[in-house]
MIDOSE-1310 file (N, C-alpha, C; in nm, 2 decimals, decimal comma, always signed):
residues 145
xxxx	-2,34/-1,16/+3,25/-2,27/-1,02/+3,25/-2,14/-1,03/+3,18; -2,06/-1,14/+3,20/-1,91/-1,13/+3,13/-1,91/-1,15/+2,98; -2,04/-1,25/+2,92/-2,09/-1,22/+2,84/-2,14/-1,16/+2,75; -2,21/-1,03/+2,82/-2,23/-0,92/+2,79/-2,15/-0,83/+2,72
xxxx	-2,03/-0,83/+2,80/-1,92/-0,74/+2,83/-1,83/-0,83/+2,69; -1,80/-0,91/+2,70/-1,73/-0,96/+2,58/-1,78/-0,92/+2,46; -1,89/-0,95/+2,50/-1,96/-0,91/+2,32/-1,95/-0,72/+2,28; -1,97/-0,68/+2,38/-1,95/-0,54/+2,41/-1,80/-0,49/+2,31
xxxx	-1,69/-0,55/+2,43/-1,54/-0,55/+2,37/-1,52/-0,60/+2,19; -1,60/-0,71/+2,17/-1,59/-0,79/+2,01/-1,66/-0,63/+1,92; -1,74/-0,58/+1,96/-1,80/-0,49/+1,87/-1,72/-0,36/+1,87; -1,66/-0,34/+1,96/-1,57/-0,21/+1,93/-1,46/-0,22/+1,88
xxxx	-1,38/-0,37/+1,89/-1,29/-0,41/+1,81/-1,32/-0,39/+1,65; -1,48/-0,48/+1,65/-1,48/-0,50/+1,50/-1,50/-0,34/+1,42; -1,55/-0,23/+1,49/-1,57/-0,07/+1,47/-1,45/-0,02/+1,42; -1,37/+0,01/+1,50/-1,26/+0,08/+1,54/-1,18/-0,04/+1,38
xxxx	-1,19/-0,14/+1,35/-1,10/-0,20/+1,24/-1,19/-0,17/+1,10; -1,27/-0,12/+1,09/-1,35/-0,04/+0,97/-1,27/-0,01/+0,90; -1,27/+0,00/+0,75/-1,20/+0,09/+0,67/-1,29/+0,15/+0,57; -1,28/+0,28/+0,56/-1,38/+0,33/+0,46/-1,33/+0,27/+0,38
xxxx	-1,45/+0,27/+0,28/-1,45/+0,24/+0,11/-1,54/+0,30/+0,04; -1,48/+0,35/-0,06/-1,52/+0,42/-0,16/-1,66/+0,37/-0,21; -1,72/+0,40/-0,34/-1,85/+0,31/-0,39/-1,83/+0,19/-0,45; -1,69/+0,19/-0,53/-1,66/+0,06/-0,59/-1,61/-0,02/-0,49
xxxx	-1,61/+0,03/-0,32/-1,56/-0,11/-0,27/-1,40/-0,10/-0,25; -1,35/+0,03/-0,34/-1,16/+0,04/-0,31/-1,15/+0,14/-0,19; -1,01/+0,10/-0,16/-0,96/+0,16/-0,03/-0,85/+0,26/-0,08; -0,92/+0,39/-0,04/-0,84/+0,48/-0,08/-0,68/+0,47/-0,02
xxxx	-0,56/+0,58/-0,12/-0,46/+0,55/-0,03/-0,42/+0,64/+0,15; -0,52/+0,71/+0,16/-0,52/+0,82/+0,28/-0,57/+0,71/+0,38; -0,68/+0,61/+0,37/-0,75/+0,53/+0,43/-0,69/+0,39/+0,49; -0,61/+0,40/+0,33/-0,48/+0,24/+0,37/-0,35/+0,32/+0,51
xxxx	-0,36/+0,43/+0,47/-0,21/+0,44/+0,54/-0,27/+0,49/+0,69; -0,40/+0,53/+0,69/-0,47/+0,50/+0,88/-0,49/+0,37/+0,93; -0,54/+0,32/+0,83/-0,53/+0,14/+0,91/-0,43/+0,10/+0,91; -0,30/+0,12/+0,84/-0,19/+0,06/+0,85/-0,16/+0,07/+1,01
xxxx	-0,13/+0,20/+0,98/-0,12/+0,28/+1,15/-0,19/+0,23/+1,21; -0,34/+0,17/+1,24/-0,33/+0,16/+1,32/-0,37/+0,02/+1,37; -0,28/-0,07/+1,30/-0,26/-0,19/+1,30/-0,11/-0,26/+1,25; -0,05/-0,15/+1,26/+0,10/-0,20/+1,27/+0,16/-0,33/+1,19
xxxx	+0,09/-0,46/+1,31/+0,14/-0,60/+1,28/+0,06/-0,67/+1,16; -0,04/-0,68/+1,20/-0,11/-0,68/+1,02/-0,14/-0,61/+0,94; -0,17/-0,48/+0,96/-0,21/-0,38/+0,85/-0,31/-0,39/+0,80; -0,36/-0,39/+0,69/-0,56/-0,45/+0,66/-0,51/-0,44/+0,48
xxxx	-0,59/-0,56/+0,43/-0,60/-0,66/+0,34/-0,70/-0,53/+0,29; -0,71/-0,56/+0,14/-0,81/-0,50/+0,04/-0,74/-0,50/-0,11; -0,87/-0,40/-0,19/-0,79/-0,37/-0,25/-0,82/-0,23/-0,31; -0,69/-0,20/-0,31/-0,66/+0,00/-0,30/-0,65/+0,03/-0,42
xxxx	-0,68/+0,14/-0,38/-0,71/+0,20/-0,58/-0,60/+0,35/-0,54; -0,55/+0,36/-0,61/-0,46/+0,49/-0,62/-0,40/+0,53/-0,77; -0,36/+0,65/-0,81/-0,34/+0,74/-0,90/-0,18/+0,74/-0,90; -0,08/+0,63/-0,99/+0,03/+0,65/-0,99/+0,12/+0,82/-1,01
xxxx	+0,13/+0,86/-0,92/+0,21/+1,03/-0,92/+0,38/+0,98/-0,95; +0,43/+0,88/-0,89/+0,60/+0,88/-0,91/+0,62/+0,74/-0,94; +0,70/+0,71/-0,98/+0,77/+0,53/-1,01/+0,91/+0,56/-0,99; +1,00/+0,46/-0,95/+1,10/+0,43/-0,93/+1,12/+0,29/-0,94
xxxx	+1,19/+0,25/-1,02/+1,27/+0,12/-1,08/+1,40/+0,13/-1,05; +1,44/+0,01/-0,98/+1,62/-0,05/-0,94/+1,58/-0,20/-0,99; +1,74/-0,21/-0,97/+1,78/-0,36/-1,04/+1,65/-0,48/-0,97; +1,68/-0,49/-0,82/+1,55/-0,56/-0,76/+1,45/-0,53/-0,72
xxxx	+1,40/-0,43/-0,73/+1,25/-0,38/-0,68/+1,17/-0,27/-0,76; +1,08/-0,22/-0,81/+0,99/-0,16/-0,82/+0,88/-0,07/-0,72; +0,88/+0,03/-0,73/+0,81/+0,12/-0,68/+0,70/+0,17/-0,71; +0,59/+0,17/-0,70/+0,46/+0,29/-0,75/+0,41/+0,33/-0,63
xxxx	+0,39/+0,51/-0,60/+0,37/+0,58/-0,54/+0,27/+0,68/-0,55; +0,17/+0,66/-0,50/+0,04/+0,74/-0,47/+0,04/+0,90/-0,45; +0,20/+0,93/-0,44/+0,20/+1,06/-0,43/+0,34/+1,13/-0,47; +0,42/+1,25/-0,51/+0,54/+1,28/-0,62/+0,62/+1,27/-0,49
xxxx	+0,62/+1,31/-0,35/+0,75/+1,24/-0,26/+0,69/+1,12/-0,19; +0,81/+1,01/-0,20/+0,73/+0,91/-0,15/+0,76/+0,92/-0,02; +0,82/+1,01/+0,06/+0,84/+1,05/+0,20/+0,69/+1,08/+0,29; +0,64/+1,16/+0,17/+0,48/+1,23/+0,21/+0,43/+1,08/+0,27
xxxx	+0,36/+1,11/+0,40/+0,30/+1,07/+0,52/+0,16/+1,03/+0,47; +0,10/+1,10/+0,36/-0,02/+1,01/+0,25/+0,00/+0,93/+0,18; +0,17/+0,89/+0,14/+0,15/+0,80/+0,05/+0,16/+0,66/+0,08; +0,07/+0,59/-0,03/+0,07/+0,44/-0,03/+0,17/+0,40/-0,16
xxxx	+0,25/+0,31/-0,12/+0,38/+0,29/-0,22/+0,30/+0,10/-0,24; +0,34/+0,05/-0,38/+0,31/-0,04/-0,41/+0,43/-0,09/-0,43; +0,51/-0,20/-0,40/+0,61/-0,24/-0,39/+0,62/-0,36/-0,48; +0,72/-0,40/-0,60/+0,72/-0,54/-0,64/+0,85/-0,58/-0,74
xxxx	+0,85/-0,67/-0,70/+1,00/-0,74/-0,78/+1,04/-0,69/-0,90; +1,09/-0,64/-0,98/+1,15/-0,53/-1,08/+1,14/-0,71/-1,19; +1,16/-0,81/-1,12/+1,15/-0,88/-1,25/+1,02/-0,95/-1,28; +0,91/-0,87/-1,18/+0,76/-0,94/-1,25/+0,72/-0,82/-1,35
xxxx	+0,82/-0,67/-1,35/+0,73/-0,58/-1,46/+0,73/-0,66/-1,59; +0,81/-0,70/-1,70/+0,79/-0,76/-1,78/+0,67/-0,80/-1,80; +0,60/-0,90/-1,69/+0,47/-0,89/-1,69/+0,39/-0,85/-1,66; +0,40/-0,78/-1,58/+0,32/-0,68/-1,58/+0,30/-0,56/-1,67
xxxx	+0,35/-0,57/-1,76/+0,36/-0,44/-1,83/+0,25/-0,57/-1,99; +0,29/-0,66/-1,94/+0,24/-0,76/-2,10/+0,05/-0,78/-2,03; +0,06/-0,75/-1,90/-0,16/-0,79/-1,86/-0,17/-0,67/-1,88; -0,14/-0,54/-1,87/-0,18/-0,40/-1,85/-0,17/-0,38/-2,01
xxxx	-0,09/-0,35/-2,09/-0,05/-0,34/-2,26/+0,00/-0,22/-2,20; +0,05/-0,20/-2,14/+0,12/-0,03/-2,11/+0,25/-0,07/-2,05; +0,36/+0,01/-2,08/+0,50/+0,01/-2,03/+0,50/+0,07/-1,91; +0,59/+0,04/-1,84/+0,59/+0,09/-1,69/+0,60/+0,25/-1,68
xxxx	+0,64/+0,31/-1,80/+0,66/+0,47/-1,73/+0,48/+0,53/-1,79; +0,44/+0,43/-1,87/+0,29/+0,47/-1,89/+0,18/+0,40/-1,83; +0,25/+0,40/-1,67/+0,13/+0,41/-1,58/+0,14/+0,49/-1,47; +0,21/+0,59/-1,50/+0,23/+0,74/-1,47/+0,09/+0,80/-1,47
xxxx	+0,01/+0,87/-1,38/-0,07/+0,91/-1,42/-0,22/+0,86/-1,42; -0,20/+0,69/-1,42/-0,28/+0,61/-1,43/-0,35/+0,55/-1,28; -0,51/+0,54/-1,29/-0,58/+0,49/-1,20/-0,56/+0,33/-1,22; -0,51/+0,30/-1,11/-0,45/+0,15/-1,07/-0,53/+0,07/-0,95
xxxx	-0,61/-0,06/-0,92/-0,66/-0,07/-0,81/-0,57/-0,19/-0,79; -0,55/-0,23/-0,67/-0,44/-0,31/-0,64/-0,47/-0,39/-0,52; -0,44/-0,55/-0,51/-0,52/-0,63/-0,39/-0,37/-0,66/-0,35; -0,41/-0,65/-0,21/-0,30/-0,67/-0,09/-0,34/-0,68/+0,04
xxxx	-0,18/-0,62/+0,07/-0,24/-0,60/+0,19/-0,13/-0,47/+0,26; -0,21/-0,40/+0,27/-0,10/-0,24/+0,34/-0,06/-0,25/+0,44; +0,08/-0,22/+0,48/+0,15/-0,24/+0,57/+0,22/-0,14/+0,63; +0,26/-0,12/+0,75/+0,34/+0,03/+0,77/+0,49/-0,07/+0,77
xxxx	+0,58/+0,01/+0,73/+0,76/-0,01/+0,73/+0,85/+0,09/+0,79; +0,89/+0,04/+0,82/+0,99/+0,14/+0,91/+1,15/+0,14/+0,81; +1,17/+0,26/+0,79/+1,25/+0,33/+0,68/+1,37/+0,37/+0,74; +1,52/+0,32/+0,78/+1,57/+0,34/+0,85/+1,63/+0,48/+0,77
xxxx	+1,75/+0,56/+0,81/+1,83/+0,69/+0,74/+1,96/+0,63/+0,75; +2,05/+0,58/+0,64/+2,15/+0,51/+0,62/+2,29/+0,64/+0,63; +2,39/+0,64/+0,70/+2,53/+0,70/+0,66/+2,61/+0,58/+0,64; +2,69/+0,60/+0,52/+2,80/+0,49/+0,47/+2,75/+0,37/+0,54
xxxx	+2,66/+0,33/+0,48/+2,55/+0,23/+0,51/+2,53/+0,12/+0,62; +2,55/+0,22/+0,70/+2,48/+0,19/+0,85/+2,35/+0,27/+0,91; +2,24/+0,24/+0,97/+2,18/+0,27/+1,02/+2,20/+0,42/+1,09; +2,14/+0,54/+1,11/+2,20/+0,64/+1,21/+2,12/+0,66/+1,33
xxxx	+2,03/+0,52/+1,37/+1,91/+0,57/+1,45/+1,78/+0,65/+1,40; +1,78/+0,68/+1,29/+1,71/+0,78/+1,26/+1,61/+0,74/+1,19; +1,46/+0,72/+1,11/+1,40/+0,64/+1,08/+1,26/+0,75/+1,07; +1,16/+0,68/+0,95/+1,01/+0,75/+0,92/+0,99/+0,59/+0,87
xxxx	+0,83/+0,60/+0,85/+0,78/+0,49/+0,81/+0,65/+0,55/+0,70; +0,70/+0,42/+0,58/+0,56/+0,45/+0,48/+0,46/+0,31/+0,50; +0,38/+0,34/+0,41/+0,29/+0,24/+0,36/+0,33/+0,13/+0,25; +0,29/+0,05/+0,25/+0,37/-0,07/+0,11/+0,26/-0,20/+0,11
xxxx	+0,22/-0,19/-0,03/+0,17/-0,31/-0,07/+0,25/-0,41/-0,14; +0,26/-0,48/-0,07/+0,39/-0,60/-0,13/+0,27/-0,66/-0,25; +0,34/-0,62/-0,37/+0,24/-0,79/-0,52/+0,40/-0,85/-0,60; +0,35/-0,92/-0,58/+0,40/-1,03/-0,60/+0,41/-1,14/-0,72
xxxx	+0,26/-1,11/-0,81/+0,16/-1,13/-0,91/+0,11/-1,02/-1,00; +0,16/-1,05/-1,14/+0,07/-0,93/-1,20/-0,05/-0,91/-1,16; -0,14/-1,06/-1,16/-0,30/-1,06/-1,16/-0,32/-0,99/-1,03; -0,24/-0,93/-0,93/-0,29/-0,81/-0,89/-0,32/-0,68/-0,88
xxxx	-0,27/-0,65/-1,01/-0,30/-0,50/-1,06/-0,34/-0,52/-1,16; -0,48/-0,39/-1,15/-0,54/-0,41/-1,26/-0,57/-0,22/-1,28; -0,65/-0,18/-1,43/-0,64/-0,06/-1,41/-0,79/+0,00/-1,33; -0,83/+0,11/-1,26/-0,96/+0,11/-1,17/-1,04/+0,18/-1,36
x	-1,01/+0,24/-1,41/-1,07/+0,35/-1,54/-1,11/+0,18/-1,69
């Protein structure tokens, strides 16, 4: 009977951690930012295909965003070291503001982050959370088209 019941619990575990996929097998960005949610501590591994809408570039980081505010509650933000674009821009043949626009599938793993709201840069308590695929490697983006 305990058994039973274990195997019972293993199957609704393994249900409930499903992620749709598309026909090619990618994970949309609406679908990455439900598993994230609802898996918090690991998030779920794949690889996501999304429609760059906004970029943002700083000295240390890079941004690509699945949707034009990256506040929006749909978006999946791709996150990566401002000094791997160079190469990344040399496997793609396209410069970073010409993947604007562009269907991008991307292996990771999505995560939820908690975004704190800074005054004179301290914390104010205040806080929303996005999605983020940390790459680290060009050879993880490639274009889905």
């Amino acid at each position: 009977m305990r058994l039973l019941i274990a195997l019972a619990m293993a199957a609704m575990l393994a249900a409930c951690s499903t992620v749709p996929r598309n026909t090619q097998g990618w994970i949309e960005p609406v679908d990455a930012v439900r598993a994230a949610n609802d898996d918090p501590l690991n998030g779920v591994r794949g690889h996501f295909v999304l429609t760059v809408k906004a970029l943002n570039s700083y000295s240390d980081r890079t941004f690509l965003n699945s949707e034009r505010d990256y506040r929006d509650q749909r978006n999946l933000t791709v996150k990566m070291p401002t000094s791997m674009v160079p190469s990344l821009e040399q496997r793609l043949g396209v410069g970073l503001q010409g993947l604007k626009n562009r269907r991008l599938v991307v292996l990771g793993v999505a995560k939820r982050v908690r975004i704190d709201f800074l005054a004179d840069g301290r914390p104010t308590g205040k806080y929303y959370y996005q999605t983020h695929v940390q790459v680290d490697s060009p050879t993880q983006v490639s274009f889905a088209d």
